[in-house]
C-alpha positions, 0 to 999 in steps of 0.5 A: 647141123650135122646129123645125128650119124656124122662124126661129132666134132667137140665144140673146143677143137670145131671153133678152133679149126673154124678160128684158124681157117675162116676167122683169123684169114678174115681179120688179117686180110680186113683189119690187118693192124688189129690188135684182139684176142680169140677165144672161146669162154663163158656159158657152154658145155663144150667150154668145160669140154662136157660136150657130147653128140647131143650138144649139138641138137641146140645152139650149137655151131663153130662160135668164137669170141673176138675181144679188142681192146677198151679203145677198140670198143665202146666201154659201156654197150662193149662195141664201138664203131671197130667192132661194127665194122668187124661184125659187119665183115663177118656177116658179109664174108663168113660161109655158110657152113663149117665143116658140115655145122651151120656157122648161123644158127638160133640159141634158144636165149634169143626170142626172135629165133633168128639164125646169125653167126656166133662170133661175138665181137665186143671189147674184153672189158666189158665182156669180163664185167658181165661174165663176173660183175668185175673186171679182173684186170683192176684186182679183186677184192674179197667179195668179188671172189665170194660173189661170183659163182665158181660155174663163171669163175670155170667158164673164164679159165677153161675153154681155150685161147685161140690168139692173144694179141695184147696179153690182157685176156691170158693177164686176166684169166692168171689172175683167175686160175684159183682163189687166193690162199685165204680165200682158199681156205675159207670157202674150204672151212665152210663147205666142211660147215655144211657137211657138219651140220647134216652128218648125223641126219641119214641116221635120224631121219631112218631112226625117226621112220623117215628112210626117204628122208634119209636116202635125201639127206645122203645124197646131199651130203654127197654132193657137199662131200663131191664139191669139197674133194673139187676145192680141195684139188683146186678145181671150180665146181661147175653146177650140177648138171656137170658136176658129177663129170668134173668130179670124176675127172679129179686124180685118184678119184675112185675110191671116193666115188665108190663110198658115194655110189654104195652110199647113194644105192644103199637100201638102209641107213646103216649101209648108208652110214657105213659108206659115207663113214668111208668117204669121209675118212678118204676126205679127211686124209686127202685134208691132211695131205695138203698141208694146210692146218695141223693133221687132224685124226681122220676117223669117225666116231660117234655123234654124243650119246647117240648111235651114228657115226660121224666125222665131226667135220666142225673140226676141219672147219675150224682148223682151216678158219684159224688158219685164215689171216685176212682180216676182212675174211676172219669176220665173216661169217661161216656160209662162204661163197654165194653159190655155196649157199644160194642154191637158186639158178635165176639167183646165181644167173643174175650176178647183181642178186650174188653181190648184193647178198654177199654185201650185206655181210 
């Protein structure tokens, strides 16, 4: 690995580089008629481009992905006899480093702590099925939008495509690059739910003597109002280690941040209520400037008789659910996709866990 005081190569651009100038020469000099795409996809923090110097203290190194097509390889396992002998190219005629980082290195998921090489040879197929629990290339359904986590559903459409030989991988990760309108708009609907069914608490919980309970409540209402704002700009939430960064980067972003910030800082439920009201306000305009439902008043008010002030963020919620025309959609019920309401990392890692919930409705 490099060391701590070398120039810190970003894992996007390192496995680029280590694709252009070791990995594609191999191919075109072994396997000249090889049809393949390369790419660097799925779990990773340099995929989203979230990686900084400390990335590279573990599992960290030049790695790339090289997909063949389902002839290339076997369906089931995602390597055949192709990709053995590719694989075994590679071992024999990769370097030992590339541009100062180990190209063999452990990753902490492998028990046997051996360093290898990291370009992962499989057909795209199988790859696509275990990074989502579907191959795109086939269509996908409804529950195959809900099921899969929006942190894989980012992982397949960031990263970069170094080649692309037959075009499915770029074919695949179109069809990917968002949700469809009325899947769109319910994920949309029901992350308002949750924000409805929490809005009025920072101020009852404090009313109720529970002012951590209150400081809790704000901060989850803050992370709700944070994915929201990324649905809404069309933007996969990742999970939470990177969702503050990917919430930053959204356009015109500031404001928002600041309400939330002040809001999470707040010392009392009243500055705390002051500040989400501001944030909500910034959501619900930004609502109102995408079209979809008819504009709805933006402004807060008061939570029935009682003294806190509140969105009612049901009504956006059902503006966007009456305006869903999928019928399949239209009968579900309000708790969206799997990760908005599983909140469990081994649930959502294992994606037969994902599905098999999001079946049963």
């Amino acid at each position: 690995m490099a060391g701590m005081d070398e120039v810190f190569i970003p894992g996007l651009p390192l496995a680029g580089g280590f694709y252009a100038e070791v990995v594609r020469p191999l191919l075109e000099e072994e396997f000249p008629a090889l049809r393949y795409a390369a790419a660097l996809l799925g779990p990773g923090s340099e995929v989203l481009g979230f990686d900084t110097r400390r990335s590279a203290d573990h599992d960290w190194g030049p790695r790339l992905q090289v997909f063949l097509d389902d002839a290339g390889a076997d369906a089931g396992a995602g390597a055949g006899p192709q990709a053995a002998s590719i694989a075994a190219m590679l071992d024999r005629r990769l370097p030992a480093a590339f541009r100062g980082y180990p190209v063999a290195f452990p990753v902490t998921r492998e028990p046997d702590g051996v360093a290898r090489h990291r370009v992962q040879v499989t057909g795209l197929g199988p790859w696509l099925s275990g990074q989502l629990g579907f191959d795109p290339r086939s269509g996908v359904t409804v529950r195959d939008w809900l099921a899969v986590p929006s942190q894989r559903l980012a992982e397949t459409t960031a990263g970069a495509v170094f080649h692309d030989g037959p075009g499915e991988l770029s074919q695949a990760r179109t069809t990917l690059a968002w949700y469809p309108h009325d899947v769109w708009l319910y994920v949309l609907s029901c992350q308002w739910v949750r924000i409805s069914q929490e809005e009025a608490f920072p101020g009852r919980c404090a009313e109720a003597g529970d002012d951590l309970g209150s400081a809790v409540v704000t901060a989850r209402l803050a992370r709700d109002l944070m994915r929201l704002w990324l649905l809404m700009h069309r933007r996969y939430p990742p999970y939470s280690k990177w969702l503050g960064r990917a919430f930053a980067r959204v356009p015109d972003t500031a404001a928002l941040a600041a309400s939330l910030a002040a809001a999470l800082s707040a010392t009392d439920w009243t500055s705390r209520e002051r500040q989400l009201s501001q944030a909500y306000v910034t959501v619900a305009q930004a609502h109102n400037r995408l079209g979809l439902t008819e504009p709805l008043d933006p402004g807060t008010r008061g939570f029935y008789d009682r003294p806190y002030q509140v969105l009612d963020a049901g009504r956006f919620a059902g503006a966007l659910a009456a305006a869903i025309t999928d019928p399949q959609l239209r009968e579900l019920p309000p708790i969206g996709a799997a990760d908005q309401f599983i909140d469990s990392t081994d649930a959502l890692g294992d994606l037969r866990c994902a599905r098999a919930v999001i079946s049963a409705f």
